[in-house]
Every structure is written in structure tokens, then in C-alpha cells.
C-alpha positions in Angstrom: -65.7 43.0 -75.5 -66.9 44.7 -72.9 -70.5 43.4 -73.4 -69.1 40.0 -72.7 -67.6 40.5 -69.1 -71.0 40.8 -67.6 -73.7 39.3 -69.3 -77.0 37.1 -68.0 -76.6 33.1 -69.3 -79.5 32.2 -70.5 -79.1 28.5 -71.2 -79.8 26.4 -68.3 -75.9 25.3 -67.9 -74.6 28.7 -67.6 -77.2 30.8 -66.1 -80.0 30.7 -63.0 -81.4 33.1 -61.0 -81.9 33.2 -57.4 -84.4 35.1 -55.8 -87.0 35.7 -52.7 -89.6 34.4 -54.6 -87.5 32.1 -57.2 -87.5 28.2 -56.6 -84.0 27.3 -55.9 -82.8 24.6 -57.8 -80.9 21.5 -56.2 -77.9 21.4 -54.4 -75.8 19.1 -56.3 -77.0 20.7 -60.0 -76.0 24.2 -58.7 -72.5 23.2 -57.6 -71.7 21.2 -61.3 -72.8 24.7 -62.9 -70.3 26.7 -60.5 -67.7 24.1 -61.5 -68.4 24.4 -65.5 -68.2 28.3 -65.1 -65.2 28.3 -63.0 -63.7 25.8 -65.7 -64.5 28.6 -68.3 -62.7 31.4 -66.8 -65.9 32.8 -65.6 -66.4 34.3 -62.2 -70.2 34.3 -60.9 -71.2 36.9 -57.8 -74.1 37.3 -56.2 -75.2 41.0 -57.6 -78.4 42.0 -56.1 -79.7 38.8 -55.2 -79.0 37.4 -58.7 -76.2 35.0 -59.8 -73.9 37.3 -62.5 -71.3 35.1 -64.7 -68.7 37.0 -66.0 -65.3 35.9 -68.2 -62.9 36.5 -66.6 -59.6 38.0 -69.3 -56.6 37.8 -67.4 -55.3 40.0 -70.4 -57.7 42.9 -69.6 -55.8 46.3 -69.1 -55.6 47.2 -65.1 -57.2 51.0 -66.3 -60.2 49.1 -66.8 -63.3 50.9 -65.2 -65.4 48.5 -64.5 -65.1 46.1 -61.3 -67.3 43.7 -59.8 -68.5 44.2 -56.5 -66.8 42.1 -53.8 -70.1 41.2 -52.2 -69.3 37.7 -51.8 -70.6 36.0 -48.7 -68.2 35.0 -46.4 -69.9 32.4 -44.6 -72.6 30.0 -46.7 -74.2 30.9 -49.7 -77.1 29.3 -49.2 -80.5 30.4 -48.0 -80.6 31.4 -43.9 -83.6 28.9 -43.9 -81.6 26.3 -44.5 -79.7 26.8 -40.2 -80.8 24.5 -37.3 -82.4 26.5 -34.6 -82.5 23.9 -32.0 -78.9 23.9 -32.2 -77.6 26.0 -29.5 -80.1 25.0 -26.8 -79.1 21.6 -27.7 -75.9 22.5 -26.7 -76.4 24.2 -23.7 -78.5 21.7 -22.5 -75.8 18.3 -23.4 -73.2 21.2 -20.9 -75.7 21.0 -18.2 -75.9 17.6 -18.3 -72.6 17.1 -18.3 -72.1 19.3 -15.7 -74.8 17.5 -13.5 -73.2 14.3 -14.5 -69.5 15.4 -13.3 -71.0 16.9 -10.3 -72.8 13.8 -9.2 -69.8 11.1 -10.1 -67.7 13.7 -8.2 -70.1 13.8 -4.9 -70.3 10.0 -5.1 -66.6 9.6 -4.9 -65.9 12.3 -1.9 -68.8 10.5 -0.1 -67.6 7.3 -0.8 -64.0 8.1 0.3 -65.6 9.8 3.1 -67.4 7.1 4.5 -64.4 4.4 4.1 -62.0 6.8 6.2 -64.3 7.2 8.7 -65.2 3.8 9.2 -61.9 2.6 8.1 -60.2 5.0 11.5 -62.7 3.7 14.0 -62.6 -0.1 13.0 -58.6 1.2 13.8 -59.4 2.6 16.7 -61.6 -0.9 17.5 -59.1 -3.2 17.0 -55.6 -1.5 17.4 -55.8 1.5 20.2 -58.1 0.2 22.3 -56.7 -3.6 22.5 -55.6 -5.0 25.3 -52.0 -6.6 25.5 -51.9 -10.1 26.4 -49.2 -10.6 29.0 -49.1 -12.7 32.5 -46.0 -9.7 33.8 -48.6 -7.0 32.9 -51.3 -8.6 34.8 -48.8 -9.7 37.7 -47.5 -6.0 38.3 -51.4 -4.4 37.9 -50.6 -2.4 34.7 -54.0 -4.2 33.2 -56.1 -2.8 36.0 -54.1 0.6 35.9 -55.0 0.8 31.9 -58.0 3.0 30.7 -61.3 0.7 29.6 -63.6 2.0 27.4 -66.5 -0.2 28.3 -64.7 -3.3 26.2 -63.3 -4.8 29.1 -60.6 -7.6 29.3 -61.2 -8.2 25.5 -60.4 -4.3 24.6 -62.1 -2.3 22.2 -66.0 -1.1 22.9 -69.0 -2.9 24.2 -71.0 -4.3 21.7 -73.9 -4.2 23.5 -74.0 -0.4 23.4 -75.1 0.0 19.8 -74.1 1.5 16.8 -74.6 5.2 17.9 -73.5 4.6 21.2 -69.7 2.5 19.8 -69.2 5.4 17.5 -69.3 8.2 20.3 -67.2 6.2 22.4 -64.3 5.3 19.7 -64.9 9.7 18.6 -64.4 10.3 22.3 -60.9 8.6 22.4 -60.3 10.1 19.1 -60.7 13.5 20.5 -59.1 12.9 23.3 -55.4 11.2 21.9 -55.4 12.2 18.3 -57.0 16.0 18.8 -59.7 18.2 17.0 -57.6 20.6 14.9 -58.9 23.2 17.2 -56.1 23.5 20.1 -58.7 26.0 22.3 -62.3 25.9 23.2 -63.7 29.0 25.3 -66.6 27.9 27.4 -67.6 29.8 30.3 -67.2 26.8 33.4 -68.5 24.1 31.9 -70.2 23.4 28.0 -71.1 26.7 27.8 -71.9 27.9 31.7 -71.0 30.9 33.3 -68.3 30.6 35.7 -68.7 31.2 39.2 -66.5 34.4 38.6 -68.2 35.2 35.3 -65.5 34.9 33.3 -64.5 32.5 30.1 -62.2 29.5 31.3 -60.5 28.1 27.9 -60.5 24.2 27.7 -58.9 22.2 25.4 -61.2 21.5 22.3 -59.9 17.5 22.2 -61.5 17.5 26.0 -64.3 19.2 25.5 -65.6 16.9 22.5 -64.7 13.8 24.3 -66.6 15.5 26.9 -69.5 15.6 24.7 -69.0 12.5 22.6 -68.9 10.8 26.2 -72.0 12.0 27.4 -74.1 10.6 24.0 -72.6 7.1 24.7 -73.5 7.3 29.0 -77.1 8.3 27.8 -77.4 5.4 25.7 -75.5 3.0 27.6 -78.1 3.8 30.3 -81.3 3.4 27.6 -79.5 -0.5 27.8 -78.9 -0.8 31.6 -81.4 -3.8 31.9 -80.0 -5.8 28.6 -78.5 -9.2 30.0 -75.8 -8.6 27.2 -74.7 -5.1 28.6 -71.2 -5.8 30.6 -71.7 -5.0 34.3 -68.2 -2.9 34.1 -69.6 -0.7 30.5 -71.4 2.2 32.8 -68.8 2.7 35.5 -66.0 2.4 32.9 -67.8 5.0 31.0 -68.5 7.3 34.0 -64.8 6.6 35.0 -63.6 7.9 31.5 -65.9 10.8 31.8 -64.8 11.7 35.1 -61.2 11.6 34.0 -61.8 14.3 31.1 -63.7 16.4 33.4 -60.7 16.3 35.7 -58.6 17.6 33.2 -60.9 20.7 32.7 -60.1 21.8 35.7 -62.3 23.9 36.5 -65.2 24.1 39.5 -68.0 23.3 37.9 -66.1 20.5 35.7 -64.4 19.1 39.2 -68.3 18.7 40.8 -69.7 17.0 38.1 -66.4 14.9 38.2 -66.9 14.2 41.3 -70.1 13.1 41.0 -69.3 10.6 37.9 -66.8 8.6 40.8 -69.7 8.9 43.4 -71.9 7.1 41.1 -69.3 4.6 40.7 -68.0 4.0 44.2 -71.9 3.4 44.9 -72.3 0.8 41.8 -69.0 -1.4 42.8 -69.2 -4.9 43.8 -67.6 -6.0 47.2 -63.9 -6.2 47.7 -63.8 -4.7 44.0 -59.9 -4.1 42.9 -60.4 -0.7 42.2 -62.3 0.6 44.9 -59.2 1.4 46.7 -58.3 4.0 43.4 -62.1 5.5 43.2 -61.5 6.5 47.1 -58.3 8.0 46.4 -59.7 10.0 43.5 -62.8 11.0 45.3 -60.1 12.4 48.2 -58.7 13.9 45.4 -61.5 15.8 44.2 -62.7 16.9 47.6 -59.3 18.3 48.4 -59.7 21.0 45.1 -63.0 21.8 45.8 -61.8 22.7 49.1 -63.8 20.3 51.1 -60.6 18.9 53.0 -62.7 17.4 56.1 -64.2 14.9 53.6 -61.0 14.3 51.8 -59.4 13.1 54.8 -62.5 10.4 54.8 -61.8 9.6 51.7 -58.3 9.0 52.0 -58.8 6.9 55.2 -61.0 4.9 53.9 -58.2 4.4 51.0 -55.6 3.4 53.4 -58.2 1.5 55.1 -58.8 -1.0 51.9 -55.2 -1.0 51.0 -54.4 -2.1 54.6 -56.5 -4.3 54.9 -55.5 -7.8 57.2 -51.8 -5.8 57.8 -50.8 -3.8 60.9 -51.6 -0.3 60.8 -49.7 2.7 61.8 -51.7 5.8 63.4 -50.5 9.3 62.3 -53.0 11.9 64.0 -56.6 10.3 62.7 -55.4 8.3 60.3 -54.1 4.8 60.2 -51.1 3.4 57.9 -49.7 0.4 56.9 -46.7 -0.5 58.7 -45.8 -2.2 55.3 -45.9 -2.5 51.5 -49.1 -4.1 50.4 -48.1 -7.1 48.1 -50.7 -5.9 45.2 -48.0 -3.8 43.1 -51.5 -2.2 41.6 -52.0 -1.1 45.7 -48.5 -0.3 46.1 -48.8 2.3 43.3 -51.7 3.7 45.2 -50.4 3.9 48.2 -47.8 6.1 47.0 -50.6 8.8 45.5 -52.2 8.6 48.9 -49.9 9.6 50.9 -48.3 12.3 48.5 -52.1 13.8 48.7 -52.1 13.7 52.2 -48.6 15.5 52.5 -49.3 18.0 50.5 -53.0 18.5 52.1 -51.2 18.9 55.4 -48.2 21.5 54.3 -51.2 23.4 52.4 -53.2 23.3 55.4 -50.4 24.8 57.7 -50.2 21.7 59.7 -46.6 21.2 58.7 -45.9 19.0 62.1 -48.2 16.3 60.3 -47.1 16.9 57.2 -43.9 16.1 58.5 -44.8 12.7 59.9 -46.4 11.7 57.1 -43.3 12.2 55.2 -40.6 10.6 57.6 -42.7 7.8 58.2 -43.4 7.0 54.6 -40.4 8.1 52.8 -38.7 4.7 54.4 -41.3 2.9 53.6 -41.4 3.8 49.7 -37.7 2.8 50.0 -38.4 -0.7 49.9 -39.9 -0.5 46.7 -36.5 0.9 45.1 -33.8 -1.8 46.4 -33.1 -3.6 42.9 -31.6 -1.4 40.9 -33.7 -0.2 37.8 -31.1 -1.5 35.2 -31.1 -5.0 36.5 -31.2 -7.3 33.3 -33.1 -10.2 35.1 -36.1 -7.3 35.4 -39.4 -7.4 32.9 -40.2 -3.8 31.2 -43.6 -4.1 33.8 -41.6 -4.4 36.9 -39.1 -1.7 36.0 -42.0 0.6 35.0 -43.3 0.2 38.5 -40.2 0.5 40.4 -39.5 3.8 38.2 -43.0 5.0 39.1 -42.1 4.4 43.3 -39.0 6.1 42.9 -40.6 9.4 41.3 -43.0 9.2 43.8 -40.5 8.9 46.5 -38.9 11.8 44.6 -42.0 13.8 45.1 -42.3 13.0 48.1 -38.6 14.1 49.3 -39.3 17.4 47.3 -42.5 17.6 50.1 -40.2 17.0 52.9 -37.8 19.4 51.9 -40.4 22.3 51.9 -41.5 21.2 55.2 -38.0 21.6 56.7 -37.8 24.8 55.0 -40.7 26.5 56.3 -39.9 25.1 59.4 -36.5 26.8 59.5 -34.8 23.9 60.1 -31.1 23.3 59.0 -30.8 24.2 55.3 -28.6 21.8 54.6 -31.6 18.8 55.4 -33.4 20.3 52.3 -30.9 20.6 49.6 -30.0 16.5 50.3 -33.6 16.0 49.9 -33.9 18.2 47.5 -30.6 17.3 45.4 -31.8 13.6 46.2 -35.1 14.2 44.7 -33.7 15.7 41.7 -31.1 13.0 40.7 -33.9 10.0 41.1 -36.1 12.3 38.8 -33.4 12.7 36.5 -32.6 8.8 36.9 -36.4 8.5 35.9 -36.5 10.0 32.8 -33.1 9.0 31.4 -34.3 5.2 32.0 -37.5 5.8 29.9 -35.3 7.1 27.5 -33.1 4.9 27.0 -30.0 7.0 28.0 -27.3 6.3 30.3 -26.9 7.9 33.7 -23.5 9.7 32.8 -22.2 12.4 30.3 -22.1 10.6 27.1 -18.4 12.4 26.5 -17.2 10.6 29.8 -18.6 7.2 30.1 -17.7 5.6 33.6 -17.2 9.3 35.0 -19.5 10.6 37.5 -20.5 13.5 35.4 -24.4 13.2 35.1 -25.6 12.9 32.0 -27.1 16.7 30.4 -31.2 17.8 30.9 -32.6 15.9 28.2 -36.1 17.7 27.7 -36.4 16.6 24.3 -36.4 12.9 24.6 -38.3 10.2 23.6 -40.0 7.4 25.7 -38.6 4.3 24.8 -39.8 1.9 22.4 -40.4 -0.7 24.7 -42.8 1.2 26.5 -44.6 3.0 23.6 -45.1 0.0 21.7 -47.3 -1.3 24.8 -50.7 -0.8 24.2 -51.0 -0.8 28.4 -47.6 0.9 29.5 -48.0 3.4 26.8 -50.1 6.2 28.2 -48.5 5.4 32.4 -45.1 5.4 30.8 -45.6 8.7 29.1 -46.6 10.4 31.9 -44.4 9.2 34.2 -41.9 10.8 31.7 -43.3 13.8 31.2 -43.6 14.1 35.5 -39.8 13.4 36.0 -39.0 16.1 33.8 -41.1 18.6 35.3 -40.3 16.9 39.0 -36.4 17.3 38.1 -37.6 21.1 37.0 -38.9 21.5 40.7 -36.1 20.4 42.5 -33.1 21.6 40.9 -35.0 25.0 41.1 -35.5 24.8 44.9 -32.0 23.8 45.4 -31.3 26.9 44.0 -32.9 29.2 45.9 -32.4 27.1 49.1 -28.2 27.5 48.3 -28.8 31.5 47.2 -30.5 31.8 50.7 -27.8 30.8 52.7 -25.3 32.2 50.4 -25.0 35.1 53.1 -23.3 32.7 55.6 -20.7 31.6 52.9 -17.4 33.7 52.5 -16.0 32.4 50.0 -19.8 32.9 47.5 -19.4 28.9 46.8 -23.1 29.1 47.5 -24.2 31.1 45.3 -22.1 29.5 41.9 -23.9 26.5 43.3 -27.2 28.1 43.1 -26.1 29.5 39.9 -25.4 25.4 38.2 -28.8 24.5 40.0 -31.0 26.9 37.6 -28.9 26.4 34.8 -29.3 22.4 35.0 -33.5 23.6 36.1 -33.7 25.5 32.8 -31.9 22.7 30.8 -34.7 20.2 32.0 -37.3 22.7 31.1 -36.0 23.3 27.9 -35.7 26.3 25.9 -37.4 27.6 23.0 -35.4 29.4 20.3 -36.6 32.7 19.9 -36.5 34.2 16.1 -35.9 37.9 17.4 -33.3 37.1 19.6 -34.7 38.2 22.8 -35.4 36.3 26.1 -35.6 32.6 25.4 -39.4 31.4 25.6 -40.2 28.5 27.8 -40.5 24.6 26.1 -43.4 22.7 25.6 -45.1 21.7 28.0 -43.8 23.9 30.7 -45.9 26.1 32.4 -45.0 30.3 31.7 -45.6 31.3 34.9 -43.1 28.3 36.2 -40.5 28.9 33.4 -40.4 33.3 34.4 -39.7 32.4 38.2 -37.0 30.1 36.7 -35.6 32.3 34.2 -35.6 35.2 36.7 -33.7 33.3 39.3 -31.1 32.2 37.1 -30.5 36.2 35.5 -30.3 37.5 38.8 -28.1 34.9 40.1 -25.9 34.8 36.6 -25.5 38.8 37.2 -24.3 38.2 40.9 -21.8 35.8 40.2 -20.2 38.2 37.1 -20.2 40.8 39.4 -18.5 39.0 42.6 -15.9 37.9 39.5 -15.1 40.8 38.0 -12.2 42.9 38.4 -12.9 45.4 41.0 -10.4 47.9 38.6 -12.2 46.9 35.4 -14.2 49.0 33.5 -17.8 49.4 34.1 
């Protein structure tokens, strides 16, 4: 029996051998004899290279000795010739390609997504930002020559004679300037990257200092096309204008003298009798003054008062002439009220308060004129009321001038706290108008409770949806706040100063609602660790300490005059 379990077949059905040097026989016949023996209760292993058939008796005693070795191959049978080599570098090859497929469909798509934003925001910029509003009460009250060009003229958007290059830097300079860079700071040392007279780093805004840069690629190209015939005669000077308005707000030297040179090209480039001549003087007065050249601001400004004044009768004040009257322009109106709120405060700085004061008697009556219908009159257009608001703040500013004056001048204190309480309620007027909110405490309608410091709000829609009012209405907003700031804080200290001379320390709770109703248009930050509050946005730190520390020492005055004099300490 046990001669059968492991025997070598012979016949061709039930037996083969398979060796290194053995031809092996075909596929298909192979498997049909594995089947038969399998059929037959035989088992075949692979013993030393050669196939062994055994039967297989399921009836065999388990003390057999005898077992098989278990040398099966796991994996295939068949000779190692038989594997593909090319196989795996096949492989790795179709994953590179892939790869490189993915990575170039992927690249295509970010580019192309790229490029459609970017030309998708300008052709925005183009056609929406920089357009010009179409209205006859715009043009009538000069808010169309007050709005910024960027070289596109009366039809808005960008010159297209400047070129491709030259469009782009312009539209990227407005971007940088309105929309931002991500980047709130950029240190430069004076001026892209020059050394300040003092050596040290003066930190710009990184949305000016691109426009800055952005502005100068499109002057250098726009003067590479100064002889086209298709060039506007207005592109360079609106350019320069622009230029000289960024530089401005850098702030420092080196940026105010290349500013100043920008309006010095354009005062020398403007036609006769221009419309805006009168505003390049002012500016270039302006720019003098901070450079500290005052003798050839006071040209400047004279020669201002000169073209606004023009066929009207003049007033002299020291060496200057004014007119004895509004101008009819509302465009020169609006300038005339920035001229002569320069030329007070050039004065007061100066130490010539006696002038000063002129200035400010004499014109405070006539910026009155501009204010007799009332703001909220129905029969008004959103252009007229925006310049009658903007005469009134100046008029404001102005009274906030006069009161230092007075003060300095130790005259009677009570002269400056009606300016200065004036000043502050026509600031407050101001910026509750561009708010849209009424006059009076919303709690008490029809009182005479003013309405609370509203530091948070909004302009109104019907100025910010004005492509042309927009950007004068905002400021004018953000000025009355900080102009309402001013005043109620000098009232203060005006009423704490003369608190000595009042018994009964009236004065001094007075001085007390002044800084309270100063910090409340200043606004106040929350602080998360429960300390001092921090100053809002978009008041300075230095102003918002001298308020803050005004108000605690006049808070801790006013608990101590109240307290019990047997309380405990």
C-alpha cells in the first residue's frame, strides 16, 4: 500500500517531469493532467523540481510516518521566465505622466482663473469706480470739478491713449490706494527707500506707497506720449495731481517736496483762467506752510484769494486782500473756506494772534451766509446740502480757531466756550446729517436733549452711492467727528480753568460732561483685559491719552468735591 502513495506515473496522462533542462510541455495539456489526478484522489507536489502524484486515502491511519513535504509554491507555478520585466518601469513611468498631466491641467486653470480676476477687477475698476456721475446739480454745485480724475476726464475711467502698461498702473494705483495691499505698514526711510533727514525709518502706509509707485510707471509713460494728438491735454496734470495727493498723505519732508513739485509742474502747465487754478494755489500755500517756508505761502495764498476774487471788491487784512463777499462758483466758495482756515491757523502758529484774529472775525460772518437754509430743508438736492454741510464744518473750524485766539489772548473765557460750544454742536449737526440721524436723543423726540456721540456711524446712502460725493462726503464725516472731538475737549479745559472762580464747582461738572461727550465722539475701544479703554479707530493715541487724562482727573475731582466729608476713605 505504501508503494502506491508515492509513485512516478509513467504514462503520459498521469505523469511528466519538470526540470532545468526538461522541455515543458503546454499550458493547457498540463492543467487537464492536474485536473484528471485531482479527479483521482491524487495529490501532485513539486518534490525537488519534479512533479510527484500521490493517492491520496482519506482512510490512511493519522500514525502514518510518512508526509509529503508542503513545498507548494505560493505564488505561480510556472517558470520565473515566464514574468514581464518592463512591467514596473512601465508603471512608474504612466505615474509620471500622470503626474505631469495633473500638474499642467492644474497650472492651466490657476493661471487662467488668475488672469480673468485680474482683468475682470480692473475692467471693474474701468467702468464702475472710476465713472463719472451724470448730473446737471453735481456740475451746478462744483462737486464734478472737486472729484479725483485719473487722466479719463469728463468720460471717467483711464486715458486710452496711455497704453496698455501705462492704464494698468493707473487702475493698480487706485486699487492700492481705496481697496489696500494686505500689508497695513511699509518702513521706508523718507521717501521709497531714502534716508530721512533725521536718519531714522518713517512708516507709510503700504496702499500709499504702491500707488506711489504704480503712479510713477504711468507719469513716465504718459510723458513717452506727450506729443500724441490723441493724448488728453488734462492726462499729465491729472496724473501729477494724483501723485501729488499720495505724496501728501506721506507726510513726510522729502515726500511734501517732491509734492510740491508735482503742483509746481502743474500750476506751470494750466491754461488761462483754468477752474482749478485757484485750488493748485491753495495747495501749493499749503505745502509751503509744512515745509516751513511761510513767506512763500502767504504768496501763494494771495494769489488764491486773488483768482477767487476776481471782478469783486476786495477787503485788505495786513498784506492780503479779501473778498468782501461770497464768490458765486460754490466750487470757489468751498475754496475760499480752506484759504482762509490756512491762513488763520498760519497766523496763531506764527504768534501773530492780532491777525489771526482779524482773519477770523472778518470771515466767520462771511462763511455765515453760506449756512442760512437750513440743512434739512426738503426743497434742497443731496449736492447742495453736501456743500452747505461742508461751509458749516468749516465755519466750525474756523470758530474752534477763534476760540484759541481769545484764549491765548486772555480774553474773557466765556467768548471761547460760545465759540467753542458753537463749534461743537454744528460739528455734531454735521455728522448726524450724513448719517442720517436726527438732531435729538432718539428716547426724547421734540426734546432738546442732543442726540448721543455717534462715532460708529455710517455715511448715508445717498451720498455713498455717488460715485462723485462719495469720497468728499466721507471725509467730511470723518472731520466732523474728529472736529466735534476738538471742541468738546477744549470746552473742557476752558470750563476746568475757570472752575477756580466758581463757588458752587458748576464749572467743573460742566468740564466733567464736556470730556465725557469728547470721549463719546472718539469712541472707545473695548479692551479684553479690562484695563484702560483703548482709543477708536481712527483717532489719533496721542489725542485720545490727553482726552482720557482730562476726563480721570476731572471724574476724580468731582467724586471727591461729592463725597461725604465723614465718609470713609
Amino acid at each position: 500500500m505504501d508503494s502506491q502513495f508515492k509513485t512516478h506515473a509513467s504514462a503520459k496522462s498521469l505523469s511528466f517531469v519538470v526540470g532545468d533542462n526538461q522541455i515543458e510541455p503546454e499550458r493547457d495539456t498540463l492543467k487537464h493532467d492536474l485536473r484528471r489526478c485531482n479527479d483521482r484522489g491524487f495529490t501532485v507536489e513539486h518534490w525537488g523540481g519534479i512533479a510527484a502524484i500521490g493517492i491520496f486515502n482519506s482512510q490512511r491511519s493519522s500514525s502514518s510516518q510518512w508526509r509529503p513535504p508542503d513545498i507548494s509554491p505560493k505564488s505561480n507555478q510556472f517558470s520565473p521566465y515566464d514574468q514581464n520585466f518592463a512591467g514596473p518601469t512601465l508603471t512608474t513611468f504612466d505615474v509620471f505622466r500622470r503626474f505631469a498631466q495633473y500638474t499642467i491641467v492644474g497650472v492651466l486653470l490657476v493661471g487662467f482663473t488668475t488672469c480673468t480676476a485680474f482683468g475682470a477687477t480692473h475692467m471693474w475698476v474701468e467702468k464702475v469706480e472710476l465713472a463719472v456721475d451724470d448730473d446737471e446739480d453735481l456740475r451746478r454745485w462744483g462737486w464734478t470739478e472737486e472729484a479725483e480724475s485719473w487722466s479719463g476726464g469728463e468720460h471717467g475711467g483711464t486715458d486710452p491713449a496711455l497704453g496698455f502698461k501705462a492704464r494698468h498702473a493707473v487702475r493698480s494705483a487706485w486699487i492700492a490706494q481705496h481697496w489696500g495691499t494686505g500689508a497695513q505698514v511699509a518702513s521706508t526711510g523718507g521717501l521709497s527707500g531714502k534716508a530721512s533727514a533725521s536718519g531714522g525709518i518713517h512708516a507709510v502706509h503700504a496702499g500709499l506707497e504702491y500707488a506711489h509707485d504704480f503712479l510713477n510707471i504711468a507719469i513716465s509713460h504718459a510723458l513717452n506720449f506727450s506729443t500724441s494728438p490723441h493724448l488728453r491735454p488734462r492726462t499729465i496734470p491729472d496724473l501729477l495731481t494724483r501723485h501729488a495727493n499720495i505724496l501728501e498723505r506721506m507726510a513726510n519732508r522729502n515726500a511734501l517736496f517732491e509734492a510740491r513739485s508735482n503742483y509746481e509742474k502743474v500750476w506751470a502747465n494750466l491754461p488761462d483762467r483754468a477752474p482749478n487754478a485757484e485750488r493748485v494755489a491753495w495747495k501749493l500755500g499749503d505745502l509751503c506752510s509744512r515745509l516751513g517756508d511761510g513767506t512763500e505761502a502767504l504768496q501763494w495764498w494771495s494769489r488764491t484769494l486773488h483768482l477767487i476774487g476776481e471782478g469783486q471788491d476786495m477787503y485788505p487784512i495786513g498784506d492780503l486782500r479779501f473778498p468782501k463777499g461770497l464768490p458765486q462758483s460754490p466750487y470757489s466758495q468751498r475754496t475760499l473756506a480752506s484759504v482762509i482756515l490756512s491762513l488763520s491757523a498760519h497766523y496763531a502758529q506764527s504768534d501773530l494772534l492780532s491777525q489771526a484774529r482779524t482773519v477770523e472775525e472778518h470771515n466767520i460772518t462771511l462763511l455765515q451766509a453760506a449756512g442760512q437754509i437750513p440743512v434739512a430743508s426738503p426743497t434742497i438736492s443731496p449736492p447742495q446740502r453736501l456743500h452747505q454741510l461742508f461751509m458749516i464744518h468749516r465755519l466750525s473750524l474756523l470758530s474752534i480757531h477763534m476760540a484759541e485766539v481769545l484764549y491765548a489772548q486772555k480774553q474773557d473765557p466765556k467768548k471761547s466756550l460760545d465759540f467753542l460750544q458753537n463749534a461743537a454742536k454744528a460739528s455734531e449737526m454735521v455728522a448726524l446729517t450724513l448719517s442720517g440721524l436726527p438732531l435729538t436723543h432718539s428716547d426724547a423726540p421734540g426734546s432738546a436733549i442732543p442726540h448721543a456721540p455717534t462715532p460708529e456711524a455710517q455715511l448715508l446712502s445717498l451720498f455713498s452711492k455717488s460715485h462723485t460725493m462719495r469720497k468728499p462726503a466721507s471725509s467730511l464725516l470723518r472731520d466732523a467727528k474728529r472736529s466735534a472731538v476738538e471742541a468738546w475737549n477744549l470746552a473742557g479745559i476752558v470750563l476746568e480753568g475757570s472752575s477756580s472762580k466758581d463757588s458752587d464747582g458748576r464749572s467743573v461738572e460742566r468740564a466733567l460732561e464736556c470730556y465725557e461727550r469728547a470721549l463719546g465722539w472718539a469712541g472707545v475701544s473695548a479692551n479684553p483685559h479690562g484695563g484702560i479703554p483703548q482709543a477708536g479707530e481712527g483717532v489719533l493715541e496721542s489725542e485720545w491719552k490727553a482726552i482720557w487724562t482730562n476726563y480721570i482727573r476731572v471724574r476724580d475731582a468731582v467724586r471727591a468735591r461729592t463725597k461725604p466729608s465723614g465718609g470713609k476713605q
